[in-house]
N, C-alpha and C positions, 0 to 999 in steps of 0.2 A: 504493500500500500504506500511503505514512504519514498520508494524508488518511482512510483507511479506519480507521486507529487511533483518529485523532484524534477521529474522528464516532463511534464506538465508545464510547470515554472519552464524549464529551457526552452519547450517550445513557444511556448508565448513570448517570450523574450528574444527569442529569433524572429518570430513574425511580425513582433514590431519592429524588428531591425530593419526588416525586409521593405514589410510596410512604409516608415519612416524613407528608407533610400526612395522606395517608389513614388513617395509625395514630394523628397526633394529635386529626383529628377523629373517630375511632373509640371513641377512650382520653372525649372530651369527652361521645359520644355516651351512653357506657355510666354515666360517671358522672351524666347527668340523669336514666336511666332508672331509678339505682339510688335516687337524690331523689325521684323519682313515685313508686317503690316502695313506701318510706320512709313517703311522705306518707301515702298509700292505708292501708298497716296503722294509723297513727295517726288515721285514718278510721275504720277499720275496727272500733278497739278505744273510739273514742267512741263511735261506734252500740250497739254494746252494753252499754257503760257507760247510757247514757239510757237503754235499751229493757229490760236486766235485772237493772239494780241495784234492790237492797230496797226504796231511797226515791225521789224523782225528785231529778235531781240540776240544778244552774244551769249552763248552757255554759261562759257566763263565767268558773265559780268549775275547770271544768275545763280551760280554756283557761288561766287562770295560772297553775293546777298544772303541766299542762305544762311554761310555760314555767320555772318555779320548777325545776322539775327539768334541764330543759336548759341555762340558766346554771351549778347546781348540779355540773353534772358537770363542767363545764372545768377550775377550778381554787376555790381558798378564797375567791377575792376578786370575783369573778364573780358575779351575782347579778340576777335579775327584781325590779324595785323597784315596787309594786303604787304610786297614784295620793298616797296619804297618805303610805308612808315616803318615794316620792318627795322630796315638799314638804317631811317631815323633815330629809332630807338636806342640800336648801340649807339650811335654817334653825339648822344645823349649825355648818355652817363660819361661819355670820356670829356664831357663838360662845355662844348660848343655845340651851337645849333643856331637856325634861322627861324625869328619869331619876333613875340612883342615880351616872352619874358615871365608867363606866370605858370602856375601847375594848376590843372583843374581835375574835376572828377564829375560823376554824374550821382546825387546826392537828392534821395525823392523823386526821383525820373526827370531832375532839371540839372544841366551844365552850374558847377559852382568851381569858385577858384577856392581853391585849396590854401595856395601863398602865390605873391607876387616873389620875383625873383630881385634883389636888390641893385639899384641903380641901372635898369631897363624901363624901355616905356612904358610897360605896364604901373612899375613901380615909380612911376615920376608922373603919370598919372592920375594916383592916388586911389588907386584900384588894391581894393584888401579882400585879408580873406574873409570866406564866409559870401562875398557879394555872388551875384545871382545873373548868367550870362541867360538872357532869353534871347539875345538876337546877334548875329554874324552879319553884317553886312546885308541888313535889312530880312533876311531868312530864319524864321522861329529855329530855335534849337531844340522843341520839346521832340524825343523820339529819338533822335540823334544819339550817336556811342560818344563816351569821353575822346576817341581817337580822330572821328569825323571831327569834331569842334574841335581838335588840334589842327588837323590839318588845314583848317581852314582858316585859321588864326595863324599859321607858316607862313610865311612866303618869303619873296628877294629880299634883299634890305635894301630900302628908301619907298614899300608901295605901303600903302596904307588900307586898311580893316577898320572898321566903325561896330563897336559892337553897344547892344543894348542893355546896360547894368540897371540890377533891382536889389539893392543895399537893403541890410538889414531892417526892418520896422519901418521902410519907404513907403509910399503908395506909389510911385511915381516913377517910373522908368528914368535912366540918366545914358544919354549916349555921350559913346568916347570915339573920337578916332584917334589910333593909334598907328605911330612909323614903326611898320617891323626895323629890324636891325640883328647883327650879328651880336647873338647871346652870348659872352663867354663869362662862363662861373665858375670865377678862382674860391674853391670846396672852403677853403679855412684865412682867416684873418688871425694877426693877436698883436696885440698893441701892450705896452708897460704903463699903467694907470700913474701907481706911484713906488716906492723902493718897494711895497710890499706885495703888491697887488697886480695880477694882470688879467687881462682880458681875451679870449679866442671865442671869433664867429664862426661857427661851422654853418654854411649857408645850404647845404645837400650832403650826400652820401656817394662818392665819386670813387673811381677806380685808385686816386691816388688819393684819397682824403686822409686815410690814417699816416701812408707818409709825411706828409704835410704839417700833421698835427703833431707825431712826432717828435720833428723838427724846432716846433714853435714851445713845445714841455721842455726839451733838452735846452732852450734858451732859457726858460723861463729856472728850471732847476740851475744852470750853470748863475745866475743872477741872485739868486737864494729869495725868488719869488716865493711868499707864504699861503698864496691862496689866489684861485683863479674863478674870475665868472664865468660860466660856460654857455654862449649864446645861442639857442636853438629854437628863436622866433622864426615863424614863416621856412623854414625847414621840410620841404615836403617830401624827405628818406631820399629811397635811393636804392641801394645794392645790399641787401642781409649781408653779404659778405664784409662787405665795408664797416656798417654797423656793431659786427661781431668782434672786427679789427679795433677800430677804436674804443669801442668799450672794455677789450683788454687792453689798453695804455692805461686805465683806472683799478678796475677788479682784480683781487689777487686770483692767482695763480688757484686753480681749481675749482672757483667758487660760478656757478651758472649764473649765464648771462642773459642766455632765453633759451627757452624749450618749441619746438612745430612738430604738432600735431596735424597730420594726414586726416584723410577720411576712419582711417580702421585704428584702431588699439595700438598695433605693432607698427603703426608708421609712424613713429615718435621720434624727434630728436634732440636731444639735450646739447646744447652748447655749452660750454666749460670754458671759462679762460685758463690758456694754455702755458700763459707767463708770468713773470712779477711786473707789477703795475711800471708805468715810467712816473706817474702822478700821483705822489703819496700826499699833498697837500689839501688845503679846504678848498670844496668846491660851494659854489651858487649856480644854480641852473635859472636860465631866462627862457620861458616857456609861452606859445599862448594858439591859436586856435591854427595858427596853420604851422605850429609841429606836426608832424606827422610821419606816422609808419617805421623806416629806420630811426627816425629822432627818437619815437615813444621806446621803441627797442631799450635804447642808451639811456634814456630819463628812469626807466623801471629798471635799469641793471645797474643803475648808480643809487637811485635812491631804493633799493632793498637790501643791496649790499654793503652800502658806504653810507651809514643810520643818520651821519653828520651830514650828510649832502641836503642842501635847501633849496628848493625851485619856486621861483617867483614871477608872476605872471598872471595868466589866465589857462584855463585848461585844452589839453592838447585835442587832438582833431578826431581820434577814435579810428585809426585805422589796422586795426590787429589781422590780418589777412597778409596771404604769402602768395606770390605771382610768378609762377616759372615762364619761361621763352622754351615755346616748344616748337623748332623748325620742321619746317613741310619743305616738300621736294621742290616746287617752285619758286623757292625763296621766299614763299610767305611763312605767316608764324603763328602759333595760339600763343596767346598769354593769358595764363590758367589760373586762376586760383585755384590751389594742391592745396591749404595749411591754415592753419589761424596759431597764430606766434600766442605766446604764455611769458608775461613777466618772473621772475625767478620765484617769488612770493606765490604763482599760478593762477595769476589773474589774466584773462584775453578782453582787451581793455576795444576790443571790435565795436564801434556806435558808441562807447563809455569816453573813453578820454580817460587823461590823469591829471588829476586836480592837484595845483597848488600849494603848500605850503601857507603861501603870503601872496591870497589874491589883491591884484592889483591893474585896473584897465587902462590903457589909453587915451586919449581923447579923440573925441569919434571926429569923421570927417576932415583930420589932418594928416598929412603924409610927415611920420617922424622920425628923423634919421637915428639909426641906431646911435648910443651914448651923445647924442647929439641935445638941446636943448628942447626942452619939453618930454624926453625922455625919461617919464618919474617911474619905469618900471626898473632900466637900469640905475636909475639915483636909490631907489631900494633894495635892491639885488647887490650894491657898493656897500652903502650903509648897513647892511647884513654880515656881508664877508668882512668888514671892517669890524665891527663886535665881535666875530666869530675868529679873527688871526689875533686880535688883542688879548682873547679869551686864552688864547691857547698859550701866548707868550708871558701871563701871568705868574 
């Protein structure tokens, strides 16, 4: 009788085995068939597209639509990159390009600047982040990818683009024209305030940005500088790699700087700085709505790691999302969101932002040059760092 159980038990437990495989190759089956389905009607609706539209159309030009649109729906960042903004894009990061100068994204299904790029038309302008592009040269931008309204805001340098801004709590649309011109953004600035103090602009996230920075700590250390402001206003990232660079010039040796998380469990990866800091000094970070993405990276791997570090500002822009370049045979590209980055504390600060320490705003509707006059975020961010190196020299 209790052998009869027991073969009992094993059969049941096979049949659900069986069972189980049969519903998951069932579940696998249905979803390829609902993909051939899929496929067929986007078959389906090209054939009539060539055979009864008004004018004859080019495959091609609807084959990138498609895919234009398929990137389009996943998220803002996402995006079908055609053979030339492709080439754009590296040529990007290595810090030149042709334009008016700001970063934008698409933010509620409407074109937003993200940050003006310093000392460009945009930014002479008076064009900030957060403003609201609804119009390109008299053409609605609603529907449109973040990369169309790049491109379209490209061009020679000397031809001009009129676009239609809607500034915060406006009613009223404000149009600008702007002279494209030759972008080129030198990644880091640093200046000597006074014997004890100095100053670095990191303006983007560049293929040589952490050189750079480097460069400007090894002055700053050979001077027996005591404490640095770290400026990462209007910063809209850049290259993770660069990010992960520079933020080991600060973090010790071992201690995580950000973690990306994939779609699945096992697609995790922890970033570790790899070295001892070059910058063992007091830091103040200058932060406010168009930091962003690599900036927030370095904001949360400084201030979870290094408890003294203070950032003063306004809160950053919320772009916790990771974007690979993934080349196609034609020289076009996908740019993918794969990942949502994790500050080291394990916060994915995606739509959040990182708030302040020592909020403090600007004055609205003025264009104000960094450490320049009217600049009461860096006259705080000084007088911070200033109690904070005396503090220490007690």
């Amino acid at each position: 009788m209790k052998k009869r159980i027991i073969w009992s038990i094993i059969g049941l437990f096979s049949l659900a085995i069986i069972v189980g495989g049969d519903v998951k190759a069932a579940q696998v089956q249905r979803q390829k068939e609902e993909v051939y389905k899929n496929i067929e009607l986007f078959l389906d609706v090209m054939k009539v597209v060539e055979t009864q539209y008004v004018e004859p159309v080019d495959n091609k030009k609807l084959i990138y639509g498609a895919l234009k649109g398929m990137l389009g729906s996943l998220d803002p960042y996402s995006a079908f990159l055609e053979p030339e903004l492709t080439q754009e894009l590296q040529i990007e990061t290595k810090g030149e390009f042709h334009g008016v100068g700001m970063e934008i994204t698409s933010k509620d299904g409407i074109i937003t600047v993200v940050s003006p790029i310093e000392d460009t038309p945009a930014w002479k302008a008076g064009i900030k982040a957060g403003d609201r592009i609804i119009e390109i040269d008299g053409e609605p931008t609603k529907g449109i990818t973040t990369l169309e309204a790049a491109r379209k805001l490209r061009g020679n340098k000397g031809t001009e683009v009129t676009v239609s801004i809607l500034k915060e709590g406006a009613s009223e649309l404000k149009k600008v024209t702007l002279v494209r011109d030759v972008i080129k953004v030198k990644s880091v600035k640093e200046e000597i305030i006074d014997e004890n103090i100095g100053y670095i602009r990191v303006r983007d996230f560049q293929e040589r940005t952490a050189a750079d920075l480097s460069k400007a700590l090894e002055n700053f250390n050979k001077k027996d500088i005591k404490g640095i402001i770290l400026d990462l206003r209007n910063n809209p990232g850049g290259l993770l790699t660069s990010a992960i660079e520079v933020s080991e010039l600060f973090v010790p040796k071992g201690r995580t700087i950000v973690s990306v998380q994939g779609r699945e469990e096992k697609d995790k990866t922890i970033f570790n700085s790899r070295k001892k800091p070059l910058w063992e000094g007091k830091i103040v970070l200058l932060i406010n709505e168009g930091s962003a993405s690599a900036s927030e990276i370095l904001v949360g791997a400084l201030k979870d790691n290094l408890p003294e570090t203070v950032a003063v500002g306004m809160k950053t822009f919320g772009k916790g999302s990771v974007q690979n370049l993934v080349p196609l045979s034609d020289g076009s590209s996908l740019k993918l969101t794969t990942a949502h980055y994790y500050t080291p504390s394990g916060i994915c600060i995606e739509g959040k932002g990182i708030e302040p320490d020592i909020s403090i705003q600007l004055p609205e509707d003025t264009t104000i040059i960094p450490m320049g006059e009217g600049d009461v975020q860096f006259q705080k961010a000084l007088e911070t760092l200033k109690k904070m190196v005396s503090s220490k020299n007690v």
